[in-house]
DSSP file (Angstrom, degrees, kcal/mol; ACC not computed):
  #  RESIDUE AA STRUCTURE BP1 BP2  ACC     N-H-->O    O-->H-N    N-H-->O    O-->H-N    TCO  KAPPA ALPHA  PHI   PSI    X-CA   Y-CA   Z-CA
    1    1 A X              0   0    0      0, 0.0     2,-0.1     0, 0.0     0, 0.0   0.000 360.0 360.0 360.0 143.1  113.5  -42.6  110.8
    2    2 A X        -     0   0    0      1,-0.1     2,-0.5   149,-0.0   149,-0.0  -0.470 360.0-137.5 -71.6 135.6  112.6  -46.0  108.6
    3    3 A X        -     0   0    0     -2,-0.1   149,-0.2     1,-0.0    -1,-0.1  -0.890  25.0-101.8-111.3 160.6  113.6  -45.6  105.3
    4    4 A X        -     0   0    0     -2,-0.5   147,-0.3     1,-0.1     3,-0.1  -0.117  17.9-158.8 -75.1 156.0  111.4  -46.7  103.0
    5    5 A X  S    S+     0   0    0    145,-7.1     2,-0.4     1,-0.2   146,-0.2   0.887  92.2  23.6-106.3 -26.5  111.4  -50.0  100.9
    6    6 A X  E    S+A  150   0A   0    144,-1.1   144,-1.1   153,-0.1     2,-0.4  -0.955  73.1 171.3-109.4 144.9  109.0  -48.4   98.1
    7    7 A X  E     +A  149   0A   0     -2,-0.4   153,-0.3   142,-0.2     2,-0.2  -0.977   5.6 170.5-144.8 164.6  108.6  -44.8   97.4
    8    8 A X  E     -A  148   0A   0    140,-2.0   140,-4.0    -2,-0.4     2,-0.3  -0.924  15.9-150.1-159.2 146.7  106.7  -42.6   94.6
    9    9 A X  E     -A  147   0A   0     -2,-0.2     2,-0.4   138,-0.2   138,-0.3  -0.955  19.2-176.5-115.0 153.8  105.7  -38.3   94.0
   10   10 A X  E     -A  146   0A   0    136,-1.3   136,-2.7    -2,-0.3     2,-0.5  -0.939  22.1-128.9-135.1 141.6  102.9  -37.4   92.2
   11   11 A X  E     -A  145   0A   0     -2,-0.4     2,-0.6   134,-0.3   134,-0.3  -0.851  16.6-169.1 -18.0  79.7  101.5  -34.2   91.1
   12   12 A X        -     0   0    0    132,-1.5   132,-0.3    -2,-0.5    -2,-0.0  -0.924  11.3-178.4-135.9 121.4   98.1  -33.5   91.8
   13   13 A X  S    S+     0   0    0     -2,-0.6   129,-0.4   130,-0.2     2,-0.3   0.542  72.4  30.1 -84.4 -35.1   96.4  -30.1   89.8
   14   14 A X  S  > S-     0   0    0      1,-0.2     4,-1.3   127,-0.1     5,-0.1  -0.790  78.0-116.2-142.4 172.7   92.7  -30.6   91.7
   15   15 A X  H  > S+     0   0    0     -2,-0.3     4,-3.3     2,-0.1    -1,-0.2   0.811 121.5  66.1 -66.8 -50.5   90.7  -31.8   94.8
   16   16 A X  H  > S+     0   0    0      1,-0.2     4,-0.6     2,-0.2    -1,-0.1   0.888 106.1  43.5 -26.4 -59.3   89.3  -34.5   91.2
   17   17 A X  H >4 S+     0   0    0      1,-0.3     3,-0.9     2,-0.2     5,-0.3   0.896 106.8  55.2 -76.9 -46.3   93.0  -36.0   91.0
   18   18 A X  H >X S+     0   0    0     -4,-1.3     4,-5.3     1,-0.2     3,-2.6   0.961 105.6  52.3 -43.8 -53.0   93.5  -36.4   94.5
   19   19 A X  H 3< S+     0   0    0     -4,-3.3    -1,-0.2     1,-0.3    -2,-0.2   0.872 113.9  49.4 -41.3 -31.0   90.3  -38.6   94.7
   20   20 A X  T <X S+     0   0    0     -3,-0.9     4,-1.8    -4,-0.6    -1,-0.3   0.599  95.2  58.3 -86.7  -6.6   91.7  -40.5   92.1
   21   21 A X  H <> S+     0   0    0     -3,-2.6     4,-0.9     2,-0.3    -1,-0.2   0.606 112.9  51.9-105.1 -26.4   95.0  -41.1   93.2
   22   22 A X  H  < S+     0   0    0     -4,-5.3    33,-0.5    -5,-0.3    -1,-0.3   0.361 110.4  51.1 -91.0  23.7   92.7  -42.9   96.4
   23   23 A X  H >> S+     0   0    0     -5,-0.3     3,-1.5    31,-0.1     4,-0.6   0.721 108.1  41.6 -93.7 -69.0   91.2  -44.5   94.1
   24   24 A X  H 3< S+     0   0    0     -4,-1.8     4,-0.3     1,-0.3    -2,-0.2   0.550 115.9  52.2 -60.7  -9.1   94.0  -46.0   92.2
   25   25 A X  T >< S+     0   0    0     -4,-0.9     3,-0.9     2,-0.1     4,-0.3   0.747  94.4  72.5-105.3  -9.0   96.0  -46.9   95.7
   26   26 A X  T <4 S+     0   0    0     -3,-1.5    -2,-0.2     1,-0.2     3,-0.1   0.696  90.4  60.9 -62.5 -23.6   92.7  -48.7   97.0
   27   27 A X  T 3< S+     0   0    0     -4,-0.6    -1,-0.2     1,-0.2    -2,-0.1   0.936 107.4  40.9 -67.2 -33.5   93.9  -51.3   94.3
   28   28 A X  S <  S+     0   0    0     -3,-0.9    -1,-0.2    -4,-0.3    -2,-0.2   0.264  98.0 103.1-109.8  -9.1   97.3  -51.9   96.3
   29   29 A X        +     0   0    0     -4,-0.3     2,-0.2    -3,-0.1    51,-0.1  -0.635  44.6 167.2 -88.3 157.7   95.4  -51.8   99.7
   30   30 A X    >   -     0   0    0     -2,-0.2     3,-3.3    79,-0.1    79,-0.1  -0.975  48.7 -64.7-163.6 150.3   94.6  -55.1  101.5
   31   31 A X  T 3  S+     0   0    0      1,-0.2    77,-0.2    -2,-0.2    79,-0.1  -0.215 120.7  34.9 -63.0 156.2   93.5  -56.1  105.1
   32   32 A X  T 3  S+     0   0    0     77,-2.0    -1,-0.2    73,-0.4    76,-0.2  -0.362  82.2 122.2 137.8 -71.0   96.1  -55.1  107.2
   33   33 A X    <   -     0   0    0     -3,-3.3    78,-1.8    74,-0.1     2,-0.5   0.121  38.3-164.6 -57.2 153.2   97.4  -52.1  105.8
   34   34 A X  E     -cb 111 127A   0     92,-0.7    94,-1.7    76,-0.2    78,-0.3  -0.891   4.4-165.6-136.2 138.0   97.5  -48.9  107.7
   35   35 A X  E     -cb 112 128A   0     76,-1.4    78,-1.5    -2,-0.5     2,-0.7  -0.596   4.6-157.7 -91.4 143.9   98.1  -45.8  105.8
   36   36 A X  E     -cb 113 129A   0     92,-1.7    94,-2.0    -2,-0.2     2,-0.4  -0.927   7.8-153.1-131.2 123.5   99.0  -42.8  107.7
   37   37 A X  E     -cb 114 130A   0     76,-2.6    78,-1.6    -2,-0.7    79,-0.8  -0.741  10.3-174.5 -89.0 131.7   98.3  -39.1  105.8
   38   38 A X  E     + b   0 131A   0     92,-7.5    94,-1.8    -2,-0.4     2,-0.2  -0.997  31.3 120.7-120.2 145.3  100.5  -36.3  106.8
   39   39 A X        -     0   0    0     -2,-0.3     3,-0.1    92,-0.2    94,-0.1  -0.799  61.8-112.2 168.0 149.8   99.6  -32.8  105.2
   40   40 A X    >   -     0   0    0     92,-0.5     3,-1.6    -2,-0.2     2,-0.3  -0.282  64.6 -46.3 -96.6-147.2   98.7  -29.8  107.4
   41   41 A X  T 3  S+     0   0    0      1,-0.2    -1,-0.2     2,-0.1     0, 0.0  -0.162 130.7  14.2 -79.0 129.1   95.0  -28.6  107.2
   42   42 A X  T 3  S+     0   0    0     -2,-0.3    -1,-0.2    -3,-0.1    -2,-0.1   0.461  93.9 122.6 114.2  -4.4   93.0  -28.1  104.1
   43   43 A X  S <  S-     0   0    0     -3,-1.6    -2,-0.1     1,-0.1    -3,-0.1   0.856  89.2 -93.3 -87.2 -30.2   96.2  -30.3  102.4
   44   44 A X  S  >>S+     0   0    0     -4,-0.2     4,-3.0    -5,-0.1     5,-0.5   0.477  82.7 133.4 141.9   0.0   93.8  -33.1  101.0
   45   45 A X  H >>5S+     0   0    0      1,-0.3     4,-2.5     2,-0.3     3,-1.0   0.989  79.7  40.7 -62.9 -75.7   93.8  -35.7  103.7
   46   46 A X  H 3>5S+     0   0    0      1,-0.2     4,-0.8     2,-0.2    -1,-0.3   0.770 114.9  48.9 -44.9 -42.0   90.2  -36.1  103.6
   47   47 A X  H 3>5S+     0   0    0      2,-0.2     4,-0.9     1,-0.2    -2,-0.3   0.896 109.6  55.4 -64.6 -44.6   89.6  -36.0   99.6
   48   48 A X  H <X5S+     0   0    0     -4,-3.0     4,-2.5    -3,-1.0     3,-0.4   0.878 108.8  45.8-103.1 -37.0   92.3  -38.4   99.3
   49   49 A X  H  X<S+     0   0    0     -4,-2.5     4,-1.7    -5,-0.5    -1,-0.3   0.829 104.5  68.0 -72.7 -23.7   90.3  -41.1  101.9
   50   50 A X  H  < S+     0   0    0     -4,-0.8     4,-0.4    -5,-0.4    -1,-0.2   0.915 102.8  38.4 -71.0 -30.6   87.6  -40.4  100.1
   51   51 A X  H  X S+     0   0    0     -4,-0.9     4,-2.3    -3,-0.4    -2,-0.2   0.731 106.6  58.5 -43.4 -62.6   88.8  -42.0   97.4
   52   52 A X  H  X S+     0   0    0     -4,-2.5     4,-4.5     2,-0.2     5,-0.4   0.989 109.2  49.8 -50.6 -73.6   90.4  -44.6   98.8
   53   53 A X  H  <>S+     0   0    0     -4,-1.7     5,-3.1     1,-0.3     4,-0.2   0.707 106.3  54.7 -32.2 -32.1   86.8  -45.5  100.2
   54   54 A X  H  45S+     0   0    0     -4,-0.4     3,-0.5     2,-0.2    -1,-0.3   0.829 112.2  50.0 -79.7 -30.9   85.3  -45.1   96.8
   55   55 A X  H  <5S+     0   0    0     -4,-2.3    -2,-0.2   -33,-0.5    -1,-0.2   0.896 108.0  49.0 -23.6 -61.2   88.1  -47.9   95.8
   56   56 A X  T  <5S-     0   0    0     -4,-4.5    21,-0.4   -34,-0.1    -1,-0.3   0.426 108.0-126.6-103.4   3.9   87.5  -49.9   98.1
   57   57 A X  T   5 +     0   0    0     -3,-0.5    19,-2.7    -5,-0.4    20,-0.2   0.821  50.2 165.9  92.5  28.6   83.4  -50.0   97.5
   58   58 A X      < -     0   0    0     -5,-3.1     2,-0.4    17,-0.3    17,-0.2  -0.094  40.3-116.6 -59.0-178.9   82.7  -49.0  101.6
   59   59 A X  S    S+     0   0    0     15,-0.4     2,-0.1    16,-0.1    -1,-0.0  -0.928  77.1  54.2-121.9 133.7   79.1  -47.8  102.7
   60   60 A X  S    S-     0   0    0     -2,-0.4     2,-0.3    13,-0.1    13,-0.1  -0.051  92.3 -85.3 118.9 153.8   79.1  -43.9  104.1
   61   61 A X        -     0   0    0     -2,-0.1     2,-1.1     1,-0.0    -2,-0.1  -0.636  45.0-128.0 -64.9 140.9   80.2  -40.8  102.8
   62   62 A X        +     0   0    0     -2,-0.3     2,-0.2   -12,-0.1     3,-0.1  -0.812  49.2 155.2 -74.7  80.3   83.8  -40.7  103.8
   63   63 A X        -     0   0    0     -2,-1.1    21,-0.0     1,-0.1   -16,-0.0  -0.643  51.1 -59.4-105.5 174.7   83.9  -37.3  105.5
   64   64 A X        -     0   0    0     -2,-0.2     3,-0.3     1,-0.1     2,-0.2  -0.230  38.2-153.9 -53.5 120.0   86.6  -35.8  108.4
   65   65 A X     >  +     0   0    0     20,-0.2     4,-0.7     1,-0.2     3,-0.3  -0.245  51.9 126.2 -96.9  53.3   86.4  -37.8  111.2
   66   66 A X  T  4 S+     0   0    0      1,-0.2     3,-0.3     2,-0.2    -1,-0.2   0.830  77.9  33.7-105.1 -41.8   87.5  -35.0  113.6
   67   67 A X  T  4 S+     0   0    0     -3,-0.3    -1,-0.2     1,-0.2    -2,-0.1   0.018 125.0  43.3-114.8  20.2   84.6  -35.0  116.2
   68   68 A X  T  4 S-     0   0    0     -3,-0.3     2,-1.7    18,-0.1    -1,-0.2   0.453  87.8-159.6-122.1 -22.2   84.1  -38.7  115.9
   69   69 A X  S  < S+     0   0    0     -4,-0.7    17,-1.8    -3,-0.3     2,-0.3  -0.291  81.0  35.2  44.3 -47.2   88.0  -39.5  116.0
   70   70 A X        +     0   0    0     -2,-1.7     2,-0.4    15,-0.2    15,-0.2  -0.959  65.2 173.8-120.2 141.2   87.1  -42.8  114.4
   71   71 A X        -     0   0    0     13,-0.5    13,-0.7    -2,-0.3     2,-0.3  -0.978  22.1-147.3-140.7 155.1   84.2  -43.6  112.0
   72   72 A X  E     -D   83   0A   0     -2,-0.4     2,-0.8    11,-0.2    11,-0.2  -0.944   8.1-164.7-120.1 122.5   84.1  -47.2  110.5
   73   73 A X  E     -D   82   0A   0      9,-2.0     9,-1.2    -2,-0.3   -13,-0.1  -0.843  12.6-147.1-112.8 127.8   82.8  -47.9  107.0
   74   74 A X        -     0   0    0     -2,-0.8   -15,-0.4     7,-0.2     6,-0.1  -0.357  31.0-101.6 -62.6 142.0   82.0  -51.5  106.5
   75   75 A X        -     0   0    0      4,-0.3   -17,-0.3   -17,-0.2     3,-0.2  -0.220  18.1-154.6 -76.8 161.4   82.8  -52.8  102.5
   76   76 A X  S    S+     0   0    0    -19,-2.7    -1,-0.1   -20,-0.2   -18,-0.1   0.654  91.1  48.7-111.1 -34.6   79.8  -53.0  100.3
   77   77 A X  S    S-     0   0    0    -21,-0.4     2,-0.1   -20,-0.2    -1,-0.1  -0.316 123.5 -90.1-130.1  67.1   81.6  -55.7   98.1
   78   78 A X  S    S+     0   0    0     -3,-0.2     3,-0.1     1,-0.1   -21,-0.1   0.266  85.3 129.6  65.5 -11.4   83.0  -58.1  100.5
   79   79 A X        -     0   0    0    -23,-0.2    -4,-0.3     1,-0.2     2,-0.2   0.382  68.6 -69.7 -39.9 178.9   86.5  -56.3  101.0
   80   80 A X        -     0   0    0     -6,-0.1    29,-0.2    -3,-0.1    -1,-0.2  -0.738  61.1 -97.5 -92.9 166.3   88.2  -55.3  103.8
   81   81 A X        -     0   0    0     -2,-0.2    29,-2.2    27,-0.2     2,-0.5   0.202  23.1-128.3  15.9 144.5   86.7  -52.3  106.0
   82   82 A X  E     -De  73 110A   0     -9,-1.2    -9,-2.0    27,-0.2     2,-0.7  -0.966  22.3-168.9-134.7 109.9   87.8  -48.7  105.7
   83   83 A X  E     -De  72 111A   0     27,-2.4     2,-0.7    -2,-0.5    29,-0.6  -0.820   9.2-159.6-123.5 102.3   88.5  -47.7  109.2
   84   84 A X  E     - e   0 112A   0     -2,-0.7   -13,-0.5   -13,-0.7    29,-0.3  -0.682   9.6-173.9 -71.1  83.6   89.1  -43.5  109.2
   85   85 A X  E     - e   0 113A   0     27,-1.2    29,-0.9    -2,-0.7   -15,-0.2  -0.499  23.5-168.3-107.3 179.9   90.8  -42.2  111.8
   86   86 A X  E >   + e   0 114A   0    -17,-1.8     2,-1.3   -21,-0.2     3,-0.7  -0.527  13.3 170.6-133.2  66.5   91.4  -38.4  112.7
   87   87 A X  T 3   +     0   0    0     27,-1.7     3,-0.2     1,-0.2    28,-0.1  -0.307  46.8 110.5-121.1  33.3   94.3  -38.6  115.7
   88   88 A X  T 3  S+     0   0    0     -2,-1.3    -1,-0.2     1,-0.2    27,-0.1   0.865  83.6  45.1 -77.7 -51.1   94.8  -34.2  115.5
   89   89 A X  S <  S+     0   0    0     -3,-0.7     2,-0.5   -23,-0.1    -1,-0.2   0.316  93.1  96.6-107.8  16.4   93.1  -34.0  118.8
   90   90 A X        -     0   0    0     -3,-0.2     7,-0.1    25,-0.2    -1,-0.1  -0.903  45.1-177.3 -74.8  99.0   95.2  -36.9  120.6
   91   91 A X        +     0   0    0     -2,-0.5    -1,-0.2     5,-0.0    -4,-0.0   0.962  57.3  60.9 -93.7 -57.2   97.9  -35.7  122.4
   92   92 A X  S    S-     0   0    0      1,-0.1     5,-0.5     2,-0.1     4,-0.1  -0.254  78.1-113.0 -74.0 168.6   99.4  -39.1  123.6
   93   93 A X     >  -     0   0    0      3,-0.1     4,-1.1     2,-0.1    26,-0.1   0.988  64.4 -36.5 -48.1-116.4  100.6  -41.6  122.1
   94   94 A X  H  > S+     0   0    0      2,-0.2     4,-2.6     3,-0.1     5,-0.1   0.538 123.8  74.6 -88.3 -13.1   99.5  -45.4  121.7
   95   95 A X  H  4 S+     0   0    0      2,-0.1     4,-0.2     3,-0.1    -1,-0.1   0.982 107.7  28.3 -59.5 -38.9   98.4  -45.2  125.0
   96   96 A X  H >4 S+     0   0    0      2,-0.2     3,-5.0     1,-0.2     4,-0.4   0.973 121.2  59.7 -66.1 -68.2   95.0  -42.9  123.4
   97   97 A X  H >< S+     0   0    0     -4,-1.1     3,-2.9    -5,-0.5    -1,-0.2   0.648  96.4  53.3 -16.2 -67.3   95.4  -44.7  120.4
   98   98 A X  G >< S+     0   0    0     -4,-2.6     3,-0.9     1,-0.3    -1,-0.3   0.508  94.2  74.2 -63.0  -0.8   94.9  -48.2  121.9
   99   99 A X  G <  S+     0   0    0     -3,-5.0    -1,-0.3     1,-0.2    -2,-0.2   0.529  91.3  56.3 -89.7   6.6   91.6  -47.0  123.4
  100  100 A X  G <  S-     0   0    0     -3,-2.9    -1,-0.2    -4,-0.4    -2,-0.2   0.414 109.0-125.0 -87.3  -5.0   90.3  -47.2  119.9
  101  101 A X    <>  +     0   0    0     -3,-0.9     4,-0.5     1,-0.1    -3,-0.1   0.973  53.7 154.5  46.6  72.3   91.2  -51.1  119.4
  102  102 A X  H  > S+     0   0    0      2,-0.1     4,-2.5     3,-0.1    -1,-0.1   0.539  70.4  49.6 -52.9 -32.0   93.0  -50.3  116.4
  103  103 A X  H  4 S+     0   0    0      2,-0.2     4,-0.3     1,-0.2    -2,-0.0   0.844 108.7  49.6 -93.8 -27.8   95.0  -53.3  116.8
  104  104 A X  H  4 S+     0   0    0      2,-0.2     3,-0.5     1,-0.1    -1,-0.2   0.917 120.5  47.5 -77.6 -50.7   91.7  -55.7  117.2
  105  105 A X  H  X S+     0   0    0     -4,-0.5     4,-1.9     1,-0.3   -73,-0.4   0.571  96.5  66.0 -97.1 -39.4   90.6  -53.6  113.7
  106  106 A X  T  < S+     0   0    0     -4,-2.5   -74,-0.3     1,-0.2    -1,-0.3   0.842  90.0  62.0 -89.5  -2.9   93.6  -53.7  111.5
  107  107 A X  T  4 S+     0   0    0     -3,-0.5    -1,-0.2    -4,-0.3    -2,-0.2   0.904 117.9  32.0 -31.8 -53.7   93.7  -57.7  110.7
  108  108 A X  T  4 S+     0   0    0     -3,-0.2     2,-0.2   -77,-0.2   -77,-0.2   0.481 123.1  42.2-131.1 -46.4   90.6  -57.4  109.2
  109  109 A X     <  -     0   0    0     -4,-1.9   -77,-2.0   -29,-0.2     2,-0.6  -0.764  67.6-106.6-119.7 173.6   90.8  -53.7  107.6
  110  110 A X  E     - e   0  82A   0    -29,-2.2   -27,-2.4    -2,-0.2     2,-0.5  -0.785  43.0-165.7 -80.4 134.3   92.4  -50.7  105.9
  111  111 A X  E     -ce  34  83A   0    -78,-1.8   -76,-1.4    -2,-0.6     2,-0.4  -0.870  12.0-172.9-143.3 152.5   93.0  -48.5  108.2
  112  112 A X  E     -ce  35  84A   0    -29,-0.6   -27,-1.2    -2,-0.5     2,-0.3  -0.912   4.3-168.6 -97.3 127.3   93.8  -44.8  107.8
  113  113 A X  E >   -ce  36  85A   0    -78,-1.5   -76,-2.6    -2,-0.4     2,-0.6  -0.957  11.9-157.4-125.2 136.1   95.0  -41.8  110.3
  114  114 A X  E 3  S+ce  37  86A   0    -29,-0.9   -27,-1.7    -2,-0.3   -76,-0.1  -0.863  87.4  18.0-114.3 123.8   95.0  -38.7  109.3
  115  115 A X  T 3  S+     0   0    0    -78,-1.6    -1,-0.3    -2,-0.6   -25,-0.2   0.943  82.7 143.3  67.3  47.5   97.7  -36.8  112.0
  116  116 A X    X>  +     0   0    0    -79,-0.8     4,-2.1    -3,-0.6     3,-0.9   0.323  16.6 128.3 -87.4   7.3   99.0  -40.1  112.9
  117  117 A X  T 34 S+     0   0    0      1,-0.3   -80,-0.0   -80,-0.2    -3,-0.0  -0.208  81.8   3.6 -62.7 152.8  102.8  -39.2  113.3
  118  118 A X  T 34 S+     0   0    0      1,-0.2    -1,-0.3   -24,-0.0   -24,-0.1   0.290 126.4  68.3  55.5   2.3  104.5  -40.2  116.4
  119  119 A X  T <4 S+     0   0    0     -3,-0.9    -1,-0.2   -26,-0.1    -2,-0.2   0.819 103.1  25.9-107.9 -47.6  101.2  -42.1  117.6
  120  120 A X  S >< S+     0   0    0     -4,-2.1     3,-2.0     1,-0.1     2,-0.4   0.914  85.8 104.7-123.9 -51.8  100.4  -45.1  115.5
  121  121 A X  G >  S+     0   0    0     -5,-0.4     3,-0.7     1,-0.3    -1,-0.1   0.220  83.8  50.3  52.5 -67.2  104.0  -46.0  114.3
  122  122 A X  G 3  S+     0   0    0     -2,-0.4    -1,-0.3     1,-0.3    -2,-0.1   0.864  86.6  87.0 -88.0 -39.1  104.2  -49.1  116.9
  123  123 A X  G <  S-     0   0    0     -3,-2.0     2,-0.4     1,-0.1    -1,-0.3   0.751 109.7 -15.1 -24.6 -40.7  100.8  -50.3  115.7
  124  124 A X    <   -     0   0    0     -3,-0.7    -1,-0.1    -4,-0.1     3,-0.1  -0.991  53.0-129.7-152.7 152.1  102.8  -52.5  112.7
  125  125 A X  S    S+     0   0    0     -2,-0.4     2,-1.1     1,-0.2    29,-0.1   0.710  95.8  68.4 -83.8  -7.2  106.0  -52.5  111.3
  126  126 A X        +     0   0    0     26,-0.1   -92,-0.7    27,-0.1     2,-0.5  -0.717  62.5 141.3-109.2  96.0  104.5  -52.3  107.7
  127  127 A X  E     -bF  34 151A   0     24,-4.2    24,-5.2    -2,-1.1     2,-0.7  -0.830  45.5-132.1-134.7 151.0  102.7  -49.0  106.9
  128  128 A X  E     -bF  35 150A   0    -94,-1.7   -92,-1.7    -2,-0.5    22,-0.3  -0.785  20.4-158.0-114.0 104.3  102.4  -46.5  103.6
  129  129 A X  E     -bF  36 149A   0     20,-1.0    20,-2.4    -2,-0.7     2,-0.2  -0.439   2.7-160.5 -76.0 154.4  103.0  -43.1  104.9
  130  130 A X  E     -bF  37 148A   0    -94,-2.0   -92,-7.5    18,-0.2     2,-0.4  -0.890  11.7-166.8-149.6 100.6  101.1  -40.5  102.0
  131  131 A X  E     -bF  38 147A   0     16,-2.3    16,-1.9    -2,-0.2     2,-0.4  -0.855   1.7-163.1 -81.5 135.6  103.0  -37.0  102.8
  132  132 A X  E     - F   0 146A   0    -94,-1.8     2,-0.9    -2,-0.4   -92,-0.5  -0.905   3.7-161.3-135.7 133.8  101.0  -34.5  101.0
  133  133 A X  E     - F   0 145A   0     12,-2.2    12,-0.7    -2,-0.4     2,-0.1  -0.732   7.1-152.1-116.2  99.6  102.9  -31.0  100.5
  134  134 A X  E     - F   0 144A   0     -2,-0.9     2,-0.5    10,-0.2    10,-0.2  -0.390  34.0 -97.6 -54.0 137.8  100.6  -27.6   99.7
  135  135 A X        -     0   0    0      8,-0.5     2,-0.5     6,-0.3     6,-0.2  -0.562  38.0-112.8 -50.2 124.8  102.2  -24.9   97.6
  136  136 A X  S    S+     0   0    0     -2,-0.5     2,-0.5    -3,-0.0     3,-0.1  -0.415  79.9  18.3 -55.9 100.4  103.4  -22.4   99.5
  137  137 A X  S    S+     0   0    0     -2,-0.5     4,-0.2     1,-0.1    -2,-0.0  -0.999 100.5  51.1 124.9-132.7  101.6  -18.9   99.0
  138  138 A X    >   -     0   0    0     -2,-0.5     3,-1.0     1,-0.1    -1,-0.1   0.129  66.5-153.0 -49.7 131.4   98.4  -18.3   97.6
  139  139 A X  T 3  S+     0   0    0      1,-0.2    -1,-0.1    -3,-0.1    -3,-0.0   0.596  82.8  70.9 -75.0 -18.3   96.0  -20.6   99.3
  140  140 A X  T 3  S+     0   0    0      2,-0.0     2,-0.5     0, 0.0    -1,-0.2  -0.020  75.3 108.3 -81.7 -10.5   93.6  -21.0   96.8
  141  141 A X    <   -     0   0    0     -3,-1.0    -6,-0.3    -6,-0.2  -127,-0.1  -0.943  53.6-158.6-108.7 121.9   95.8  -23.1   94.7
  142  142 A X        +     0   0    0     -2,-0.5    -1,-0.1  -129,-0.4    -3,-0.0   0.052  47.2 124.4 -94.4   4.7   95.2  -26.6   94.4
  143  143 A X        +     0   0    0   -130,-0.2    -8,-0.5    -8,-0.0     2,-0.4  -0.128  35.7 172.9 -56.8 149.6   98.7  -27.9   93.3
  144  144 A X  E     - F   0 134A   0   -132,-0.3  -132,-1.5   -10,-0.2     2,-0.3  -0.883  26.7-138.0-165.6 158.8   99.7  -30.5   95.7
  145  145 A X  E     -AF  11 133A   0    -12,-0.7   -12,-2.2    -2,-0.4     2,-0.6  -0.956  17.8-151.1-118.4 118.8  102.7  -33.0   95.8
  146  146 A X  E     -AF  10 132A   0   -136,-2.7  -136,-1.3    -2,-0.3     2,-0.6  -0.872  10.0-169.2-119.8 110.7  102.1  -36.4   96.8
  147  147 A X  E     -AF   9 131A   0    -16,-1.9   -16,-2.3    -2,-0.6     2,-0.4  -0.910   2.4-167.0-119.4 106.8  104.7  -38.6   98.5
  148  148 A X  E     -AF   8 130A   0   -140,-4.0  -140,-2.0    -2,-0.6     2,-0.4  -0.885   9.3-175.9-102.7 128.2  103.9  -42.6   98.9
  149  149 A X  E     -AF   7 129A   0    -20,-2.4   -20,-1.0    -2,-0.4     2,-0.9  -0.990  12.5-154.4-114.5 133.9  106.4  -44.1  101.3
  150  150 A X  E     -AF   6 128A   0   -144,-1.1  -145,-7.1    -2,-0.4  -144,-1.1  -0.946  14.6-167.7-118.6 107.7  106.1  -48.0  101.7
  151  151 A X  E     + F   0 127A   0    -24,-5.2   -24,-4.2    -2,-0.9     2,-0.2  -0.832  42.7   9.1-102.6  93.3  107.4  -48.5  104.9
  152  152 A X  S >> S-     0   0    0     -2,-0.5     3,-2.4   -26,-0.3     4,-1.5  -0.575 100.5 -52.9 124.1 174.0  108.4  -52.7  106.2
  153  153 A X  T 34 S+     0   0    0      1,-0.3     4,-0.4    -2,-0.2    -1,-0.1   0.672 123.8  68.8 -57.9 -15.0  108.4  -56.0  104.3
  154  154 A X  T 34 S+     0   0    0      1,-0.3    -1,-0.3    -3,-0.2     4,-0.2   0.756 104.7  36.2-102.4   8.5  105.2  -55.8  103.0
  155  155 A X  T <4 S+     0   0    0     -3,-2.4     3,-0.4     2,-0.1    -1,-0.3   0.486  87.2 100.5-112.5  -3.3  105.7  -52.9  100.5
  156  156 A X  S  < S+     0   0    0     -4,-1.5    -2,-0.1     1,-0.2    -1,-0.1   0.835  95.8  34.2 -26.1 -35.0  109.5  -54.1   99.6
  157  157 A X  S    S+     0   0    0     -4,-0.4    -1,-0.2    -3,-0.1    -2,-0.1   0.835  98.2 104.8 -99.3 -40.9  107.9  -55.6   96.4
  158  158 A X        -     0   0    0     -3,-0.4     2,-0.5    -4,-0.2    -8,-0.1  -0.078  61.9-143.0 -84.7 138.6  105.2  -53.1   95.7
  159  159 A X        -     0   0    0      1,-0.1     3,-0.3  -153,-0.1    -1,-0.1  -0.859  12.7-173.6-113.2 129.2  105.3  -50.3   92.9
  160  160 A X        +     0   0    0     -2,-0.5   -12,-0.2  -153,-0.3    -1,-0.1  -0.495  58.1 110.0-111.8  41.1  103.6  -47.1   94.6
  161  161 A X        -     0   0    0   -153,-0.1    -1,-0.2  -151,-0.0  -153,-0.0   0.888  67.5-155.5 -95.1 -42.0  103.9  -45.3   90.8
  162  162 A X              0   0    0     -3,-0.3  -138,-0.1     1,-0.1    -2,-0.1   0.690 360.0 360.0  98.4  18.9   99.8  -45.8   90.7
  163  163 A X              0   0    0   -139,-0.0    -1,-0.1     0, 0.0  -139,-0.0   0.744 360.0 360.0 -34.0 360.0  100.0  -45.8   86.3
């Protein structure tokens, strides 16, 4: 495992905070990036790209891109691209991956994969992993812990605290 060159946990009380906390990392996104959410289902994955999207001033609802695998929304105010992916129901590796032209798509855009462990990794050496860890036990409680990893040279510099 990379260890990371920036790292930050956050708190998050509501589905509200999460949105916000993609809101407030859309500031620190730039074409390029790819973000990878880990968190298992229900965790936030989707709220938290939704955010992001609202950040970054895309066109489309940002919803789960599970039965599309990939949805692209183009920026509304001249920004990079928000390119959503859903990689749950890819079993291989970059070999599936690359049949999505990720690699033609991240110059150019953000993009995000949601259940992108072991899969998209070789895409760049520079990613922000966003672990996000339910409470255990009642299911219905919206408590979340939020873990920003800045992984490669280009988040060496970057402060993932999100004030």
């Amino acid at each position: 495992m990379e260890e990371p060159h920036s790292a930050a946990s956050l708190a998050i009380d509501s589905p509200e905070q999460m949105q916000e906390i993609g809101r407030r990392l859309a500031k620190l996104l730039r074409p390029g990036d790819l973000v990878m959410l880990t968190g298992e289902l229900g965790a936030g994955k989707t709220t938290l790209t939704r955010g992001l999207g609202e950040g970054l001033g895309v066109r489309g609802a940002v919803t789960s891109p599970t039965f599309v695998i990939a949805r692209v929304h183009p920026s509304l105010v001249g920004g990079p691209a928000l390119v959503h992916v859903d990689a749950y129901r890819l079993g291989g590796g970059l070999d599936e991956m690359e049949d999505l032209d990720l690699d033609v798509s991240l110059p150019e855009s953000v993009v995000v994969v949601e259940w992108g462990d072991g899969k998209v990794e070789d895409l760049t050496d520079d990613r922000l992993h966003v672990l996000i860890h339910r409470v255990v036990g009642d299911t219905d409680d919206d408590r979340r812990t939020v873990v920003l990893r800045g992984i490669g040279a280009r988040w060496a510099t970057e402060n993932l605290t999100l004030s």
